[in-house]
N, C-alpha and C positions, 0 to 999 in steps of 0.2 A: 504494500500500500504506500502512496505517496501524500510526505505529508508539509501539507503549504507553508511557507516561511513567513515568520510570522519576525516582529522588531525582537530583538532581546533585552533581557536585562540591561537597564542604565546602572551605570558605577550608582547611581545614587539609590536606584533600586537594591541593589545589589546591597549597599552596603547596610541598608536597613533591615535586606532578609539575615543578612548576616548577625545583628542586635537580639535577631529572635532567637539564636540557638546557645543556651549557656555551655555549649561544653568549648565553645570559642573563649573563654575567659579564663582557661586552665593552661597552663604552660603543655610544651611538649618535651620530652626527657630531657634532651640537651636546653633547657630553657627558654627556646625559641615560641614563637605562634606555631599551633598545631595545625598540616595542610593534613588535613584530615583523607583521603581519597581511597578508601574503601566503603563505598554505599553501596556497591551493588552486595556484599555479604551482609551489612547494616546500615542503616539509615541512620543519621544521630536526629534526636528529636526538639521542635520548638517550644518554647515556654510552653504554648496553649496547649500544647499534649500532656504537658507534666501535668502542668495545671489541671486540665480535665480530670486526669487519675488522682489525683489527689483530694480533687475539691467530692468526685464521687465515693471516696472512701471517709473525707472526714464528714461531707454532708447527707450522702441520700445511701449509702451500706445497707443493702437489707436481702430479704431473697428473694430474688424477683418470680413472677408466677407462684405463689405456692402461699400467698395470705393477704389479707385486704389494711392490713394497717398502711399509715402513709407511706416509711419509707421501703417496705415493698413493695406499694403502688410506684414509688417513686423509680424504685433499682429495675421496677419492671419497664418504667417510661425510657428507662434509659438504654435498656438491651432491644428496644422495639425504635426509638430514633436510632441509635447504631445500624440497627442493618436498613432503616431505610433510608440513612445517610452514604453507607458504603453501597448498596447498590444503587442511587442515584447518581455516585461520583464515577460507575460504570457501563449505566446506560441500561442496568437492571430494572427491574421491580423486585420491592421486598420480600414477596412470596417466593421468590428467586433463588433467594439468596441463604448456605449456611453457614452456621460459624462455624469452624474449625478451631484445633489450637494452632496450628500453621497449616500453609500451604502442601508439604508434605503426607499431613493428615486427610487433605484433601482429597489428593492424588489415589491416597490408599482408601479414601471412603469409597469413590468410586468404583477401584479395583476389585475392594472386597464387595461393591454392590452387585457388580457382572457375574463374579464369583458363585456368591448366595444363589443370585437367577438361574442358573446354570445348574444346579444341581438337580439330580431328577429334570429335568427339563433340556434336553439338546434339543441344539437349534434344528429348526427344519430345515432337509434341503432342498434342493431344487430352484438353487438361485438365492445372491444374495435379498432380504428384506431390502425394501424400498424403503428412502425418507418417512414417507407417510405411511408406511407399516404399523402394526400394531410394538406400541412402544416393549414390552415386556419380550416379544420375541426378539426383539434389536439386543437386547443384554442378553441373550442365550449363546454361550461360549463352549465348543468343545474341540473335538481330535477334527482336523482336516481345516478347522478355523485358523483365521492370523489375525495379527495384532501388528500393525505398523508403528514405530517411533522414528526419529531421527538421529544420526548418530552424535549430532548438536547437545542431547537430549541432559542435564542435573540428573542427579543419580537419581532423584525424588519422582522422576518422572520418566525412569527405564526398569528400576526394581521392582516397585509394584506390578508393572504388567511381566516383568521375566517370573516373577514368582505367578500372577495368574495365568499363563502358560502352563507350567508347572504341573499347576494342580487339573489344568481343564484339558491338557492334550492339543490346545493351539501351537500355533506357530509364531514367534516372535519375525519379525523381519523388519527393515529399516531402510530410509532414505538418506545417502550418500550426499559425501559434503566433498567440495570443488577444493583448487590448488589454497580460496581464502578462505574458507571455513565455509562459506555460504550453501544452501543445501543445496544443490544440483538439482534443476530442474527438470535433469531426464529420472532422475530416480522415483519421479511419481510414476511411473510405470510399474512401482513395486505394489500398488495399490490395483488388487483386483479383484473379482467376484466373490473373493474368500476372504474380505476383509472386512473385517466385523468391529474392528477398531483403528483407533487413528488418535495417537497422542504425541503432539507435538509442540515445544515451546514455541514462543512468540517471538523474544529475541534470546539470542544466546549469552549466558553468564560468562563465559571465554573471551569470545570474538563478537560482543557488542550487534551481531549481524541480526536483523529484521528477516522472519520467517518471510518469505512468499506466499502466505497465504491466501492469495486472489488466484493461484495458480492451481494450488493446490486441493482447495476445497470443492470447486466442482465435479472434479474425481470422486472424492472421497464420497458428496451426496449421489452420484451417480451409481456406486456401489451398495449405498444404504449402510455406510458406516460408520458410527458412533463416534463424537469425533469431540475430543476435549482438549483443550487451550492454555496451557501455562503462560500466564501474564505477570509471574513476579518481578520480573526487570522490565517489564515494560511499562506495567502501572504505575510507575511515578512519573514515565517521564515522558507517556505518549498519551494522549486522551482516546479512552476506550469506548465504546457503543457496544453491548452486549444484542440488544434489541436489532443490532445489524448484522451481528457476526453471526448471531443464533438464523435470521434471515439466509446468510450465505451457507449456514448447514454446519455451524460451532452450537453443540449439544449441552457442553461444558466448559467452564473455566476456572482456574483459582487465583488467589489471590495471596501475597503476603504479607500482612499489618507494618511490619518492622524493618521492610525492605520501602512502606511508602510513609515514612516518616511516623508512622505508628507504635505502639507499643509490640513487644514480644509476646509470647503465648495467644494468640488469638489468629487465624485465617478463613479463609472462606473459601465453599465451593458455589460458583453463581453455576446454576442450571434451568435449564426449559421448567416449564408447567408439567411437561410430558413424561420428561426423565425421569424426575422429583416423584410425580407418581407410579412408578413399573420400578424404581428400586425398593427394592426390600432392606428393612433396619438392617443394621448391621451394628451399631453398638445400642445395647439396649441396659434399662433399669430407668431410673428416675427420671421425670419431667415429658419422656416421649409415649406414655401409655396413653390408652382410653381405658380400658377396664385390666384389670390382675383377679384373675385366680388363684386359687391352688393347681389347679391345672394348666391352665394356658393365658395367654395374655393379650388383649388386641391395642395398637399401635396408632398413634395418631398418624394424620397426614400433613404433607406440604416438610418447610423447614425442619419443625418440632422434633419428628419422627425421628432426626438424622442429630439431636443436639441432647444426647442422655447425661442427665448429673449437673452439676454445678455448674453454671458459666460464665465464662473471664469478665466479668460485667468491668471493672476499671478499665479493663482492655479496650472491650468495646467502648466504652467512652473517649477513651483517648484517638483511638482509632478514628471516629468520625471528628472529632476535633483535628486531625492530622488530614483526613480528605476537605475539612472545608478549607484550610491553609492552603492544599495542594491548588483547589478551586480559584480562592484568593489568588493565587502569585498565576495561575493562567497556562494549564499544561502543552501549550502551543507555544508562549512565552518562553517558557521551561525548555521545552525542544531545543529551541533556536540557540537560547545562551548555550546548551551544552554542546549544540551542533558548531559552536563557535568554539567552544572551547578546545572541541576535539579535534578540528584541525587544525588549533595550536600546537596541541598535543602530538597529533601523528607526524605533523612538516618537523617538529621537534626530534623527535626519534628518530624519524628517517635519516636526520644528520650526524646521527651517534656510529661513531663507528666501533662494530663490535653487537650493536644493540638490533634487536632484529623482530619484528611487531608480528606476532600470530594475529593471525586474522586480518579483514579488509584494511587498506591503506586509503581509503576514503571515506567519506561520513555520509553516501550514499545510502539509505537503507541499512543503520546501523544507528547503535545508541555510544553515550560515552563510555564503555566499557573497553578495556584494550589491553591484552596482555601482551607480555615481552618476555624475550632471554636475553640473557648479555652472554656474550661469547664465553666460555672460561670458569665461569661464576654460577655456583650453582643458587637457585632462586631465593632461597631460605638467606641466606649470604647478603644478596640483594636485597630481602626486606629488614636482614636488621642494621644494614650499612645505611640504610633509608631513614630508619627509625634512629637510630643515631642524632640524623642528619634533622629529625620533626617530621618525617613525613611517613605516613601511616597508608602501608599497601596493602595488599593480599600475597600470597604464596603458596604455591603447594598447586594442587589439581584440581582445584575449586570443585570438585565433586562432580567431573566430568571426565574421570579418564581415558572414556575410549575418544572423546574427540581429543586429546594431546596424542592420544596412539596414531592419531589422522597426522600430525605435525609432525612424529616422528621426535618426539620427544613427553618427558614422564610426567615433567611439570613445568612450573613457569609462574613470572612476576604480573603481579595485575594492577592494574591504576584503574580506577571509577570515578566518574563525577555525582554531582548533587549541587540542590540548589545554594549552598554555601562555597560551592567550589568558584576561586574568582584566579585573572589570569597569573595572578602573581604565584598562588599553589602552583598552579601547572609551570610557571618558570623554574621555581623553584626546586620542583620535581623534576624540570630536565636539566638545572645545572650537576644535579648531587647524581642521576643515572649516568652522568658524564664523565664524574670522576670515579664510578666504581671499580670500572677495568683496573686502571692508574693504581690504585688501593690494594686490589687482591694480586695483581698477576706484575707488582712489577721486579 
């Protein structure tokens, strides 16, 4: 998808989102300002999120759904604007939308929901189910079924379906990624009458690369295949429409709190009206009944079903306090400054010698995510020479090894932006990757 260029952040802008985030007021090891530049693994968060969690633990704490006194009514106002705040800041409806404790959980409610359908229940065959099929047989998974991912793919969003494989007798299979990381557009051909699923991210945690998904998805409805949407790196810094994408034949999607300036412990799976109803519970006990026996038990419907036990309620409050900020500062806006920043960033490395950029060398269809290797220096090396230095990366395999297997390498250094990242971080960050080599190999 191509997305319009919009003004970016003014320095004066800038410098005021900057005001909102306290953890800017704390030194960084060596006593410098901290260029913070790991948000794609976490987001740091603004006052109004603190604040949010705080003000609902010292004001409105109670247990929501489960008693009519105020501040139950109150903790329950607050878990029901929460999700109809994060699924409006997606282009959901509330009925849409569940909470998770993250993104992960997601991933795997949905896997174990395919799972659960599946059992006693193989799919019929004689061709794959149509879009407009009967929802419950679209989750019926067994032997001679496949399950598409990409090899782009967070672990969070290859494990759960290698493990439903596993147990149901499908077939795993995957869409190939080009000399940049980018998925290869002839690899949709691995998508075919026996594809019963389709789980693929949005952009990549690695290589910053923007899925093709205008390419990809008329296949995928053309097959009748279930087809779920990892947005954790994308929802903070692309503006999302659930209501369109579910339109182009996206069934599901998740989301990460803490990745969009949000609190930890808390995620979402946004899905159809359709989905929502043909999955079967899958964690079950408190909050999601209609009736309990001693014998058996019947299950509510819609989100509830899918949300058993206690729930992050500070979470969620902070959470939709963190999407209306996202709203506030203008996720077009947002684009643009990082699409500025990144090709600071990449013309920056390009001139490092020794320093060598996995993934795209333009800010085509891609976010500010960028990882690197320095010749000689192994990553780890890199990030604490970095951090030395005040400046706070990523290392390791960011939980995608088999696309570093693609690179031809184990692991590797990562830089991310955010809306407090300004040009002086990113200079900063390429004087000190400059003198790494210099440091370790002379």
């Amino acid at each position: 998808m191509t997305h319009a260029a919009t003004t970016p952040t003014s320095p004066e802008e800038l410098a005021r989102v900057r005001a909102d985030f306290p953890y800017l007021e704390r030194p960084a090891r060596n006593g410098a300002p901290l260029a913070y530049l790991d948000w794609a693994a976490t987001s740091q968060k603004p006052a109004v999120v603190l604040e949010a969690e705080e003000r609902y633990y010292r004001m409105s704490n109670g247990a929501a759904g489960r008693s009519t006194y105020q501040l139950a009514d109150e903790a329950t106002a607050v878990w029901e604007d929460a999700r109809a705040a994060v699924a409006a800041f997606v282009g959901a409806r509330p009925d849409q939308l569940v909470f998770t404790k993250n993104a992960t959980e997601a991933v795997n409610l949905l896997a174990l929901a395919v799972g659960h359908a599946s059992l006693g229940r193989p799919a019929a065959r004689g061709g794959a189910p149509s879009a407009g099929a009967d929802p419950a047989r679209r989750l019926c998974l067994g032997p001679g079924d496949e399950v598409v991912v990409t090899r782009a793919e967070h672990h969070a969003n290859l494990v759960p379906w290698q493990e439903l494989c596993a147990r149901t007798g499908a077939v795993l299979r995957w869409m190939e990624l080009d000399e940049e990381g980018r998925i290869d557009p002839g690899s949709v051909g691995v998508l075919t009458e026996r594809t019963r699923v389709v789980a693929l991210t949005h952009a990549s945690n690695v290589t910053g690369a923007v899925t093709p998904v205008g390419e990809i998805l008329p296949r995928a409805r053309q097959v009748g295949a279930l087809v779920l949407l990892d947005t954790c790196q994308s929802a903070a810094h692309l503006p999302l429409d659930f209501a369109s994408l579910s339109a182009d034949g996206v069934d599901a999607m998740v989301l990460s709190s803490h990745k969009m300036l949000g609190p930890t412990g808390i995620g979402a799976l946004v899905a159809t009206q359709e989905l929502l109803e043909a999955m079967p519970a899958v964690l079950t006990g408190g909050s999601m009944i209609e009736h309990v026996s001693m014998e058996s038990s019947t299950y509510m419907s819609g989100p509830a079903r899918f949300e058993a036990g206690s729930q992050p309620l500070a979470q969620a409050a902070g959470w939709q306090a963190a999407v209306g900020y996202l709203a506030e500062l203008g996720m077009d806006c947002l684009h643009a400054s990082e699409s500025r920043l990144t090709t600071r960033l990449l013309e920056g490395l390009g001139q490092l010698d020794g320093v060598h950029v996995i993934g795209p060398r333009s800010t085509d269809e891609r976010l500010g995510v960028v990882a690197f290797s320095v010749a000689g220096v192994h990553p780890h090396d890199v990030g604490q020479f970095l951090d030395a230095e005040g400046i706070a990366v990523r290392t390791g395999h960011h939980c995608a090894q088999p696309l570093h297997e693609h690179f031809g390498v184990r692991s590797s250094s990562r830089v991310s932006l955010g809306p407090c990242t300004s040009a002086e971080d990113v200079d900063r960050f390429l004087a000190a990757v400059g003198t790494v080599r210099d440091y370790f190999l002379r």
